[in-house]
PyMOL Python script that loads the backbone (N, CA, C, O; Angstrom):
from pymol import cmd

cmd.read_pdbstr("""\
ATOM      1  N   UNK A   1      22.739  53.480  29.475  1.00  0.00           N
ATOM      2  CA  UNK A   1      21.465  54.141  29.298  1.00  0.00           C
ATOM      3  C   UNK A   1      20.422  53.057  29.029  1.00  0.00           C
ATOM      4  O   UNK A   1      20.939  52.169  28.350  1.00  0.00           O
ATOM      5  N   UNK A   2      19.569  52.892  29.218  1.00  0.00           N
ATOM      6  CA  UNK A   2      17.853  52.101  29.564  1.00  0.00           C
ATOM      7  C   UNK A   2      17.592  52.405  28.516  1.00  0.00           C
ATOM      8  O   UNK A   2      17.424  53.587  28.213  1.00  0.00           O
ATOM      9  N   UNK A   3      17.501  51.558  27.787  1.00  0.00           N
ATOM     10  CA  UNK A   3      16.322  52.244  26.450  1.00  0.00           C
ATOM     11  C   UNK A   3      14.966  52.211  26.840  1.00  0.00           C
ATOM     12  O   UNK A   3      14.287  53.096  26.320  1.00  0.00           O
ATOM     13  N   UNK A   4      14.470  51.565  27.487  1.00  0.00           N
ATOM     14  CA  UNK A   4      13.231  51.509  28.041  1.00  0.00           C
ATOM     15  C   UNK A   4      13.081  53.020  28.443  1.00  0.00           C
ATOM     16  O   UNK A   4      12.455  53.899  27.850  1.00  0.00           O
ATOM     17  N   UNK A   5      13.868  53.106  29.690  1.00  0.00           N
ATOM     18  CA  UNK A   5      14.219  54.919  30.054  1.00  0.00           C
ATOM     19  C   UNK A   5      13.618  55.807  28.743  1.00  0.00           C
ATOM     20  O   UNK A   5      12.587  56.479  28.766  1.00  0.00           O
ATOM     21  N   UNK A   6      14.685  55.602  27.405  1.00  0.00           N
ATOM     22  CA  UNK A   6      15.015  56.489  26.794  1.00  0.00           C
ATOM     23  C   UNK A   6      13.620  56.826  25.568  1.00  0.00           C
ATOM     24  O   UNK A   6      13.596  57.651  24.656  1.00  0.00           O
ATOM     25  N   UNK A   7      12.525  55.792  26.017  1.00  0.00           N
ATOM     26  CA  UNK A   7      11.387  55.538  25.110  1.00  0.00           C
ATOM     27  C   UNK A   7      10.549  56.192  26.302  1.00  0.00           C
ATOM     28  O   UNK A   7       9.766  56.934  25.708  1.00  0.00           O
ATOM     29  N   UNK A   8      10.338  56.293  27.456  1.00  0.00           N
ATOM     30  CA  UNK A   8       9.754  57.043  28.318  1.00  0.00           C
ATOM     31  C   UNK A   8       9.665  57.774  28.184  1.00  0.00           C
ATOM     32  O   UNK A   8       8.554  58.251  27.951  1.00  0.00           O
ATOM     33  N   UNK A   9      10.997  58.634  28.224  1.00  0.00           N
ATOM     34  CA  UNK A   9      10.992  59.829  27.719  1.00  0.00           C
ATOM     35  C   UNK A   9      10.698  60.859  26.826  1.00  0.00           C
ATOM     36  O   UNK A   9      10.050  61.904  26.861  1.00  0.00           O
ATOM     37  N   UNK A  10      11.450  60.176  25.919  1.00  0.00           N
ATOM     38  CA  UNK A  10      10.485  60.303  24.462  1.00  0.00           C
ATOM     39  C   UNK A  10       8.855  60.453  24.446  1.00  0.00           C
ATOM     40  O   UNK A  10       8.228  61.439  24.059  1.00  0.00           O
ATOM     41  N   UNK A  11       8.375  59.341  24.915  1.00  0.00           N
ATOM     42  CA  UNK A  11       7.006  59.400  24.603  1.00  0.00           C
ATOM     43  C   UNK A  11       6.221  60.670  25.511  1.00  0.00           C
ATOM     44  O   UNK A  11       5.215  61.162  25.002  1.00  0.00           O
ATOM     45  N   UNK A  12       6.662  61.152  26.763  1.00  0.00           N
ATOM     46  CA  UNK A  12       6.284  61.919  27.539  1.00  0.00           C
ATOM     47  C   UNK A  12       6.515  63.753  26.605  1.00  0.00           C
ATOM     48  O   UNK A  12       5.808  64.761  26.591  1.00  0.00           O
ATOM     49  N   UNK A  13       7.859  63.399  25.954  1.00  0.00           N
ATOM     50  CA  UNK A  13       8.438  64.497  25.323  1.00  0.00           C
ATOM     51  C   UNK A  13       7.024  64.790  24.089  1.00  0.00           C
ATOM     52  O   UNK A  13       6.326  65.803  24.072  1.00  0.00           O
ATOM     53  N   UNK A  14       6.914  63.768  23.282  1.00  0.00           N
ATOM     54  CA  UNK A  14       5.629  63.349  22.467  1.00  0.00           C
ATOM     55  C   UNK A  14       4.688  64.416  22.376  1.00  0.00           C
ATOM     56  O   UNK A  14       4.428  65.414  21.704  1.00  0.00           O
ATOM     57  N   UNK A  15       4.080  63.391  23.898  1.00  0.00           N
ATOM     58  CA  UNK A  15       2.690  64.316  24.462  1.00  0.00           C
ATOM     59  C   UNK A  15       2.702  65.307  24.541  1.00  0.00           C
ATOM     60  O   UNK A  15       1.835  65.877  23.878  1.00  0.00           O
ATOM     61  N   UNK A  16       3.608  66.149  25.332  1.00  0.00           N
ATOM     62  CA  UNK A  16       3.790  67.211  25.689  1.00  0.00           C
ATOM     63  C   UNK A  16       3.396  68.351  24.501  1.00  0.00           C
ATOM     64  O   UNK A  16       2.410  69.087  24.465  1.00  0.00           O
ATOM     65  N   UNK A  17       4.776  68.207  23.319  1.00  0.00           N
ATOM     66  CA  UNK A  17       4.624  68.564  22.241  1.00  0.00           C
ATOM     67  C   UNK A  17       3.721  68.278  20.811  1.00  0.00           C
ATOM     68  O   UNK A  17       3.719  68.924  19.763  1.00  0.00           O
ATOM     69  N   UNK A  18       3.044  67.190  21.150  1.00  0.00           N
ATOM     70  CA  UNK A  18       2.039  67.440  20.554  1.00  0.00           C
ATOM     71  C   UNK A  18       2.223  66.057  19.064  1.00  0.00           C
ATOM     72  O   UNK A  18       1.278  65.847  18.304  1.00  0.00           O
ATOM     73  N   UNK A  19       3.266  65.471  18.963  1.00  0.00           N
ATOM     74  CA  UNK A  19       3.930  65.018  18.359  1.00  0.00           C
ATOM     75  C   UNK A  19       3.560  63.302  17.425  1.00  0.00           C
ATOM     76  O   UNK A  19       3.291  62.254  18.011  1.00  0.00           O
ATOM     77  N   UNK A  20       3.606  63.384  16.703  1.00  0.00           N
ATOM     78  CA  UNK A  20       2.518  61.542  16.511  1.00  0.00           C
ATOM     79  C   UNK A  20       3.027  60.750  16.947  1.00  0.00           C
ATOM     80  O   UNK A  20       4.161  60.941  17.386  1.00  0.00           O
ATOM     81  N   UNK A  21       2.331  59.320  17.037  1.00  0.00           N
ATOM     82  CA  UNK A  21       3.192  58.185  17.905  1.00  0.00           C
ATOM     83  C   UNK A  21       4.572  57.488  17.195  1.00  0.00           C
ATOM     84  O   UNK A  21       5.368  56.698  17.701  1.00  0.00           O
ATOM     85  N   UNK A  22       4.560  57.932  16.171  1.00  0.00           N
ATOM     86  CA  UNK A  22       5.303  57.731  15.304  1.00  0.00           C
ATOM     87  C   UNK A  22       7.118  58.469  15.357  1.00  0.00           C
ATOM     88  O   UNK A  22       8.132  58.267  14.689  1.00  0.00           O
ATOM     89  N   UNK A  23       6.836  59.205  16.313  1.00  0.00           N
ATOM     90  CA  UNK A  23       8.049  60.118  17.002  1.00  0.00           C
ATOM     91  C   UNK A  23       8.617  59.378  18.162  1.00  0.00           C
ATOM     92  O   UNK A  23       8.610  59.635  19.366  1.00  0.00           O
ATOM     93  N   UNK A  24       9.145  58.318  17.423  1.00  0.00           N
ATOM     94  CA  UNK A  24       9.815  57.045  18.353  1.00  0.00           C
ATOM     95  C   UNK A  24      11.482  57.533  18.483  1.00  0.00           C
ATOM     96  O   UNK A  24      11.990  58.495  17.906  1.00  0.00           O
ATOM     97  N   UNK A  25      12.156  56.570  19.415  1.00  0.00           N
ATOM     98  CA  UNK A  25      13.861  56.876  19.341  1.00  0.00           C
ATOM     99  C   UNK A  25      14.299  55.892  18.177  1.00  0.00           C
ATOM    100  O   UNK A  25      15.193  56.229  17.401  1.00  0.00           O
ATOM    101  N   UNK A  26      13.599  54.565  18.061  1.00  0.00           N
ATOM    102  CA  UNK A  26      13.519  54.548  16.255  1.00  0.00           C
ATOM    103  C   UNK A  26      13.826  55.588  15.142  1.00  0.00           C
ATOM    104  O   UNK A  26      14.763  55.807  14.374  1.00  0.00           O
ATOM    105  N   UNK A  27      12.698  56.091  15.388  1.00  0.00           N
ATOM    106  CA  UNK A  27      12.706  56.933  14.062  1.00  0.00           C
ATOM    107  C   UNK A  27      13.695  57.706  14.326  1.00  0.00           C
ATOM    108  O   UNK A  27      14.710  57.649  13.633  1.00  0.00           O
ATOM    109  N   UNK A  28      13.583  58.603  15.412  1.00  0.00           N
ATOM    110  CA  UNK A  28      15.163  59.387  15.208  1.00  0.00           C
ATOM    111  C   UNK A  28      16.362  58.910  14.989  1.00  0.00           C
ATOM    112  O   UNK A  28      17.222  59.633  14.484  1.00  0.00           O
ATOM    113  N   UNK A  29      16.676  57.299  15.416  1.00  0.00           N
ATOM    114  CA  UNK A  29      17.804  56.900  15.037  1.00  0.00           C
ATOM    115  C   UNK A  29      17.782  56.889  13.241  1.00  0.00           C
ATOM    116  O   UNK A  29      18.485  57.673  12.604  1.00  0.00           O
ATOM    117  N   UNK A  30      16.984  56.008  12.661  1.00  0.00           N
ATOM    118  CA  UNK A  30      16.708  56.028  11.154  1.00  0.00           C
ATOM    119  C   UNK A  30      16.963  57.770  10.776  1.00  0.00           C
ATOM    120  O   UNK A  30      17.998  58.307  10.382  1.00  0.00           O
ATOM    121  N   UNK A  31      16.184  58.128  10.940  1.00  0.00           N
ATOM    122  CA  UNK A  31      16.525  60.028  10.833  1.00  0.00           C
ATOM    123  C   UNK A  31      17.558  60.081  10.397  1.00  0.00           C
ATOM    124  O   UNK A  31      17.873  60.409   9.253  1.00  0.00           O
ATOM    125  N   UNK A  32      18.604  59.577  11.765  1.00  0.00           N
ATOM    126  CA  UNK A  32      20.127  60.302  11.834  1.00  0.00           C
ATOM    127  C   UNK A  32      20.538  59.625  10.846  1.00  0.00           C
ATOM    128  O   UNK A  32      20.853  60.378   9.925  1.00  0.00           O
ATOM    129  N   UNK A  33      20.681  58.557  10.609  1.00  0.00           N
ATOM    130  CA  UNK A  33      21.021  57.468   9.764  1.00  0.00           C
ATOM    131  C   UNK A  33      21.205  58.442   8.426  1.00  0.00           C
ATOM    132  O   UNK A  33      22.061  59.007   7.746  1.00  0.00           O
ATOM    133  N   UNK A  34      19.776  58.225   8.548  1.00  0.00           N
ATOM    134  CA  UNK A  34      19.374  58.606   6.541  1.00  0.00           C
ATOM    135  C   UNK A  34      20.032  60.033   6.534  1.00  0.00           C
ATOM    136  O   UNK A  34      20.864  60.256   5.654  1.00  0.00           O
ATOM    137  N   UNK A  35      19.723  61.031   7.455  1.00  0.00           N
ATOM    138  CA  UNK A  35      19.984  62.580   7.035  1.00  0.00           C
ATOM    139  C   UNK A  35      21.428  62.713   6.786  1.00  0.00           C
ATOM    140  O   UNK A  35      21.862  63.496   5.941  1.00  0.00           O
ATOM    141  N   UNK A  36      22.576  61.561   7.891  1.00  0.00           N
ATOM    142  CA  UNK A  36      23.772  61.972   7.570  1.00  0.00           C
ATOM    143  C   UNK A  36      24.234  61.247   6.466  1.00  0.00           C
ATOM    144  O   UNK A  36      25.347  61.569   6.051  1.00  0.00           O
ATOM    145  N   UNK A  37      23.369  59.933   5.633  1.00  0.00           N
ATOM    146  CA  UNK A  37      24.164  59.616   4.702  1.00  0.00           C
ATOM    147  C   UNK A  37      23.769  60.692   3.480  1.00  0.00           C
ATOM    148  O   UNK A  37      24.702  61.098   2.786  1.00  0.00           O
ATOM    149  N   UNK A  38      22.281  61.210   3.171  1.00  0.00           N
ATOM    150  CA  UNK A  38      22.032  62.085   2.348  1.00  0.00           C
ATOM    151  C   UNK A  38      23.078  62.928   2.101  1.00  0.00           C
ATOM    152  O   UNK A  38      23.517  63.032   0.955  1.00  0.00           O
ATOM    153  N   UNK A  39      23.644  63.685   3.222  1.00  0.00           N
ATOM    154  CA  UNK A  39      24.662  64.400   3.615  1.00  0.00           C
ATOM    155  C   UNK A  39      25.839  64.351   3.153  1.00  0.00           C
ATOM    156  O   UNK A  39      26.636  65.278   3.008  1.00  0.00           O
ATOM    157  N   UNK A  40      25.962  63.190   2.902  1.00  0.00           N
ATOM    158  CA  UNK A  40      27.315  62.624   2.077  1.00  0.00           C
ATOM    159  C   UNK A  40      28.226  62.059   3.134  1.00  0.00           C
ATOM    160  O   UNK A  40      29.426  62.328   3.074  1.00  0.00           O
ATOM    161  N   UNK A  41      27.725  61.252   4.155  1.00  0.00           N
ATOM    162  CA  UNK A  41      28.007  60.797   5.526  1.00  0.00           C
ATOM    163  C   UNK A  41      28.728  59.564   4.924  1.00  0.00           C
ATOM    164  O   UNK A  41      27.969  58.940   4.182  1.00  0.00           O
ATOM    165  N   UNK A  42      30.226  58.915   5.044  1.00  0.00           N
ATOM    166  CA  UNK A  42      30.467  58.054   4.587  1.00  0.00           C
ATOM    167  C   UNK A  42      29.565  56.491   5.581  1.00  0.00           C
ATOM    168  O   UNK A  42      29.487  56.205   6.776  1.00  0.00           O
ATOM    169  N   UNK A  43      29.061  55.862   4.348  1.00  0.00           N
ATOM    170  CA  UNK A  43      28.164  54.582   4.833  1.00  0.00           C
ATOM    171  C   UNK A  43      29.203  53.792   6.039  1.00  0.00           C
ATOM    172  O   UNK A  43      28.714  53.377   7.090  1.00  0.00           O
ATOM    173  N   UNK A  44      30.291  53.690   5.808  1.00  0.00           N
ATOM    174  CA  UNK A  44      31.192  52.642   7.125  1.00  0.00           C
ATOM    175  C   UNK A  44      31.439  53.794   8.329  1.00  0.00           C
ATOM    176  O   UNK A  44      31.970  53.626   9.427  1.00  0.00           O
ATOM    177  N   UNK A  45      31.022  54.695   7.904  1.00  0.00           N
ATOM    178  CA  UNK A  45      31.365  55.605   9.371  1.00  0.00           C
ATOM    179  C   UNK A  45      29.685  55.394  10.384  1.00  0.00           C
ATOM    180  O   UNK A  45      29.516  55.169  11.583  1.00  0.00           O
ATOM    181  N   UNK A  46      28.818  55.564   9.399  1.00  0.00           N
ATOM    182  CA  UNK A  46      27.607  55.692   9.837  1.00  0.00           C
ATOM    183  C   UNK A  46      27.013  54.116  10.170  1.00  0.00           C
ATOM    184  O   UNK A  46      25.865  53.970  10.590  1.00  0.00           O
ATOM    185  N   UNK A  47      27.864  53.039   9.949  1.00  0.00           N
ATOM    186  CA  UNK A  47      27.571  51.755   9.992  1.00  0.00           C
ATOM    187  C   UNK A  47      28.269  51.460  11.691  1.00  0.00           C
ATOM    188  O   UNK A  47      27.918  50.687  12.583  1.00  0.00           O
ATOM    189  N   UNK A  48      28.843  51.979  11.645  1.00  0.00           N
ATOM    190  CA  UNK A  48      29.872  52.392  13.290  1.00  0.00           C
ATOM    191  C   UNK A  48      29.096  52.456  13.995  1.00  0.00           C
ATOM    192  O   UNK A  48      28.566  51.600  14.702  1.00  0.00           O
ATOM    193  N   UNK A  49      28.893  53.798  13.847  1.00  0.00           N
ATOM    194  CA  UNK A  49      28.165  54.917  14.455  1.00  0.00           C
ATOM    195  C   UNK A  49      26.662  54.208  15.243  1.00  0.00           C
ATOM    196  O   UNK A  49      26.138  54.511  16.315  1.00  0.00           O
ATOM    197  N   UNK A  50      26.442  53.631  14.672  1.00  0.00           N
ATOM    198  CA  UNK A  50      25.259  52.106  14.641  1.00  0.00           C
ATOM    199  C   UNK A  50      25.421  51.238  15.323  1.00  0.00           C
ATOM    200  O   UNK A  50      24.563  50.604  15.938  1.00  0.00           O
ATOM    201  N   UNK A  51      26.619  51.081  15.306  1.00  0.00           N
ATOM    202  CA  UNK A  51      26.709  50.101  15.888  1.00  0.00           C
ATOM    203  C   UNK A  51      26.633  48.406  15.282  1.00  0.00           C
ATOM    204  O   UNK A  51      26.742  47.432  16.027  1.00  0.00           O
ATOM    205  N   UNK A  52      26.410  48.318  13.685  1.00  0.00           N
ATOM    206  CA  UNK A  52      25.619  47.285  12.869  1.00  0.00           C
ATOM    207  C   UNK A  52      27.097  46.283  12.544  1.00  0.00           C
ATOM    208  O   UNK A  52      28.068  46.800  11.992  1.00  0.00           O
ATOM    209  N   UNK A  53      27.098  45.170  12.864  1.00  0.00           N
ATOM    210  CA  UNK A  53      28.070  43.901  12.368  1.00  0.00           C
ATOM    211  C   UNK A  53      28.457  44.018  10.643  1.00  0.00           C
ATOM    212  O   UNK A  53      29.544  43.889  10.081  1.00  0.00           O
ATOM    213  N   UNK A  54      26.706  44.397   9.930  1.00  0.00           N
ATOM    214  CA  UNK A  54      26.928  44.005   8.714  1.00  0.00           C
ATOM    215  C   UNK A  54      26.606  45.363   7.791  1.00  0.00           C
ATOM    216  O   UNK A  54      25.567  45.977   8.033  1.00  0.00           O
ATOM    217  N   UNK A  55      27.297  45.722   6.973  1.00  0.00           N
ATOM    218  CA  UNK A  55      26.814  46.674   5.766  1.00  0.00           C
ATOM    219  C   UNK A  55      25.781  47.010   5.510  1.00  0.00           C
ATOM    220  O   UNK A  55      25.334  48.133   5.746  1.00  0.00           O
ATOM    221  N   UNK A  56      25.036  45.861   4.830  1.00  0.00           N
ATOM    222  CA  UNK A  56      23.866  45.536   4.620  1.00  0.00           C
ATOM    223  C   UNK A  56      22.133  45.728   5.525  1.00  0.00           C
ATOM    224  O   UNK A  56      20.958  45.754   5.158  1.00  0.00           O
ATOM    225  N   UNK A  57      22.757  45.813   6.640  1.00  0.00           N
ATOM    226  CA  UNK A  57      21.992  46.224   7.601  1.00  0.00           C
ATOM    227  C   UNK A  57      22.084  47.655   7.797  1.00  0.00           C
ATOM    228  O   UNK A  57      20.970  48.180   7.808  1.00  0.00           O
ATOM    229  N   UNK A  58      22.999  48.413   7.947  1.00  0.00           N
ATOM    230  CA  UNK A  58      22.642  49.602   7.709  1.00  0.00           C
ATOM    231  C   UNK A  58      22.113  50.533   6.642  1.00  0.00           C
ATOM    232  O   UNK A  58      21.698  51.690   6.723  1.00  0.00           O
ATOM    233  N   UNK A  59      22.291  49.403   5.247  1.00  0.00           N
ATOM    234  CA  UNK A  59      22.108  50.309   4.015  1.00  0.00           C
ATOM    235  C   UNK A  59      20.618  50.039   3.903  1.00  0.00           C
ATOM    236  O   UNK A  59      20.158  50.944   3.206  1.00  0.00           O
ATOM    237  N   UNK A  60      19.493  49.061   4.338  1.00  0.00           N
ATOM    238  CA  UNK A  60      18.674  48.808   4.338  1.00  0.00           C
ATOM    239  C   UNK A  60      17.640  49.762   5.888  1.00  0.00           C
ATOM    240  O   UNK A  60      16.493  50.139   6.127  1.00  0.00           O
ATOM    241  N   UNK A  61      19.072  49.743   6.577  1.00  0.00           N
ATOM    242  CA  UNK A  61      17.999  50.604   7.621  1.00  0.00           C
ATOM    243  C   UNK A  61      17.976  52.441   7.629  1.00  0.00           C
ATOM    244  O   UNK A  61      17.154  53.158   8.200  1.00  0.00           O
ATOM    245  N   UNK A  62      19.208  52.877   6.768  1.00  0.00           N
ATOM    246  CA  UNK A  62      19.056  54.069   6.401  1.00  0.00           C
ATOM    247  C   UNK A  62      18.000  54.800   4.784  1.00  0.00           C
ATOM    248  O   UNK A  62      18.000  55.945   4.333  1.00  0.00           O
ATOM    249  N   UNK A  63      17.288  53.645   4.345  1.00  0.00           N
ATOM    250  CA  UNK A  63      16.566  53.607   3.336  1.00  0.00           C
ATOM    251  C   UNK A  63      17.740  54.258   2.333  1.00  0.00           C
ATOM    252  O   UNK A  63      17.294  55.280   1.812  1.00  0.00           O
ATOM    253  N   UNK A  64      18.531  54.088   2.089  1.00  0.00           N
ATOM    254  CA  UNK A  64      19.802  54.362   0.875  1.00  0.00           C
ATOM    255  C   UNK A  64      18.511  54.602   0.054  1.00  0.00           C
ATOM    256  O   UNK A  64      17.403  54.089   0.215  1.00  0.00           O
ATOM    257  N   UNK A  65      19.047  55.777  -1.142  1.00  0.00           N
ATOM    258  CA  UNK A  65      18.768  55.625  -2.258  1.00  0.00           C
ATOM    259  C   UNK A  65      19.899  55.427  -3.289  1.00  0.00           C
ATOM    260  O   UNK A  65      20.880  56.098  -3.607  1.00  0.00           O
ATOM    261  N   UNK A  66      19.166  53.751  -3.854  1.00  0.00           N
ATOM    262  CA  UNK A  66      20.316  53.231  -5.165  1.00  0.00           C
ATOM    263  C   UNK A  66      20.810  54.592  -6.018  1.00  0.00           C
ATOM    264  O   UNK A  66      22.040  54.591  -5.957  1.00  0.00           O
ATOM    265  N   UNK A  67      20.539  55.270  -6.468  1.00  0.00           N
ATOM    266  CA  UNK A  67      21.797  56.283  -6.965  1.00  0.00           C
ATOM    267  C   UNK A  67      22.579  56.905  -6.083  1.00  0.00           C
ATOM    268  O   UNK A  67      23.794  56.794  -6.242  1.00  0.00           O
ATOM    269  N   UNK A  68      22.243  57.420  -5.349  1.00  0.00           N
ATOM    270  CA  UNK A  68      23.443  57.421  -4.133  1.00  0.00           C
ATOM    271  C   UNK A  68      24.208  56.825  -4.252  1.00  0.00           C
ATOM    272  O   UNK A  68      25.298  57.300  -4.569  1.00  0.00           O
ATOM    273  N   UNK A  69      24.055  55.633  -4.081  1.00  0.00           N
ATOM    274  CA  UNK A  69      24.749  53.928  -3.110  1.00  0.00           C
ATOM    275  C   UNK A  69      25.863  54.021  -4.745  1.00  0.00           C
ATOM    276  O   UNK A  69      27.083  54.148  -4.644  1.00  0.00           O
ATOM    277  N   UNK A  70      25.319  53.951  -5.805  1.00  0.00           N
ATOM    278  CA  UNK A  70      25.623  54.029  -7.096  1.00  0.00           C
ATOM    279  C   UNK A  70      27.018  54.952  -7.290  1.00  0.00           C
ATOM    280  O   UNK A  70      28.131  54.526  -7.596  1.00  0.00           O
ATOM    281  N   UNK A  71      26.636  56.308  -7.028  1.00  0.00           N
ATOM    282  CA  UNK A  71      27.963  57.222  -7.176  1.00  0.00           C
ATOM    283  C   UNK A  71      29.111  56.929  -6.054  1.00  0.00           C
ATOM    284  O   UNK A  71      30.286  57.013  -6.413  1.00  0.00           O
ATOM    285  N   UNK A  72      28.824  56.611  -4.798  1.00  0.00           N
ATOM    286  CA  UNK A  72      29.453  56.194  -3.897  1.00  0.00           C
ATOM    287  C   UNK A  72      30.679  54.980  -4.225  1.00  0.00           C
ATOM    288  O   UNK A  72      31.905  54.879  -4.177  1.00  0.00           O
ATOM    289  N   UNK A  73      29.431  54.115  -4.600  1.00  0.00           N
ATOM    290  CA  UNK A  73      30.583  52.869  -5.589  1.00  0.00           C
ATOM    291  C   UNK A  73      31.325  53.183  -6.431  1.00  0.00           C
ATOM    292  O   UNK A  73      32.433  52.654  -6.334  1.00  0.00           O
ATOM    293  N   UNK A  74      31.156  53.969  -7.404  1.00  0.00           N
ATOM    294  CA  UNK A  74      31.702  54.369  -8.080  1.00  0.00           C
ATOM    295  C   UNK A  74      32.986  55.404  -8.068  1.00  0.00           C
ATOM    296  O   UNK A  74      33.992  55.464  -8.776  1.00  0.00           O
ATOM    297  N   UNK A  75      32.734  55.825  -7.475  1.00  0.00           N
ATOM    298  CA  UNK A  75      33.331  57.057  -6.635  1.00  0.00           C
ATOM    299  C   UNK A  75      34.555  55.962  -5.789  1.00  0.00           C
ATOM    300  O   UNK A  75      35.643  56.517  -5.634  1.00  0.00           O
ATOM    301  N   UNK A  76      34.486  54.824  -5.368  1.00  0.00           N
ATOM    302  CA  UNK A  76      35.310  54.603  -4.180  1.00  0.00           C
ATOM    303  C   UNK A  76      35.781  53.100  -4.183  1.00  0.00           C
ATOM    304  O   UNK A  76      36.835  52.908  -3.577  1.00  0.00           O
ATOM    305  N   UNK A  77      35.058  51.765  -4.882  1.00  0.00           N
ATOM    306  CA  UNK A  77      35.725  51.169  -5.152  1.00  0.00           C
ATOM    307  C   UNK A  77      36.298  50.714  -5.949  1.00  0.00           C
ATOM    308  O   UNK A  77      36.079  51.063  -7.109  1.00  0.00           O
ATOM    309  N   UNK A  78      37.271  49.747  -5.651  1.00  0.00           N
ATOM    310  CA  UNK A  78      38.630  49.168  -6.540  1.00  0.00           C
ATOM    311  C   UNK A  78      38.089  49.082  -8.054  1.00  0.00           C
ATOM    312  O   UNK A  78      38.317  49.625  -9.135  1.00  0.00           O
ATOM    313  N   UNK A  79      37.199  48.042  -7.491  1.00  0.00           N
ATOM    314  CA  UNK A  79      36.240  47.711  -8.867  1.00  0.00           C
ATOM    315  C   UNK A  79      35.260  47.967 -10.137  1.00  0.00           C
ATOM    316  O   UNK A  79      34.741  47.397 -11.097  1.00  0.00           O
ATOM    317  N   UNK A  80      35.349  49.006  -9.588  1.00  0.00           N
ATOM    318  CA  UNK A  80      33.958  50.096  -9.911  1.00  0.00           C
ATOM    319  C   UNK A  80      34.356  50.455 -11.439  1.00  0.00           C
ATOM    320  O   UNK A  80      35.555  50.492 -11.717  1.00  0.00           O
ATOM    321  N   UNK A  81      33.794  50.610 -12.020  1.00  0.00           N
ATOM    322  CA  UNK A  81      33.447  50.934 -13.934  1.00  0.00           C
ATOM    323  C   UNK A  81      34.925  51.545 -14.612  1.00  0.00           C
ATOM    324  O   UNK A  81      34.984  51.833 -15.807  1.00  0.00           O
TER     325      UNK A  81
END
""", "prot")
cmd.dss("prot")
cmd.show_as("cartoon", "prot")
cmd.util.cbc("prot")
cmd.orient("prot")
């Protein structure tokens, strides 16, 4: 798939509907990101899912919120309290 394509589209989809420029395939990716970790989406599934090498890159691109990220740790690793 073209991302170029897939931003065409989008943006045509946009206009149509009326939509701000801000209704990028960006943002919907971030969207999916954030809505399924809110969700209780495990972070290494959704780091996949991404496609991302590093952790860190996804936890920064799904805007985590530190209490979240917090019970999660807690909740799951070895180390944790």
């Amino acid at each position: 798939l073209n991302p170029r394509l897939v931003q065409k589209v989008t943006e045509q989809a946009r206009m149509q509907l009326g939509l701000p420029a801000t209704a990028t395939p960006h943002a919907m990716r971030h969207s999916f990101a954030t809505h399924l970790l809110s969700a209780g989406g495990d972070l290494r599934a959704i780091q996949e899912l991404l496609g991302h090498a590093s952790l860190s890159t996804t936890q920064a691109y799904t805007s985590v919120d530190t209490v979240h990220l917090m019970k999660v740790y807690e909740a799951t690793h070895p180390k944790a309290g």
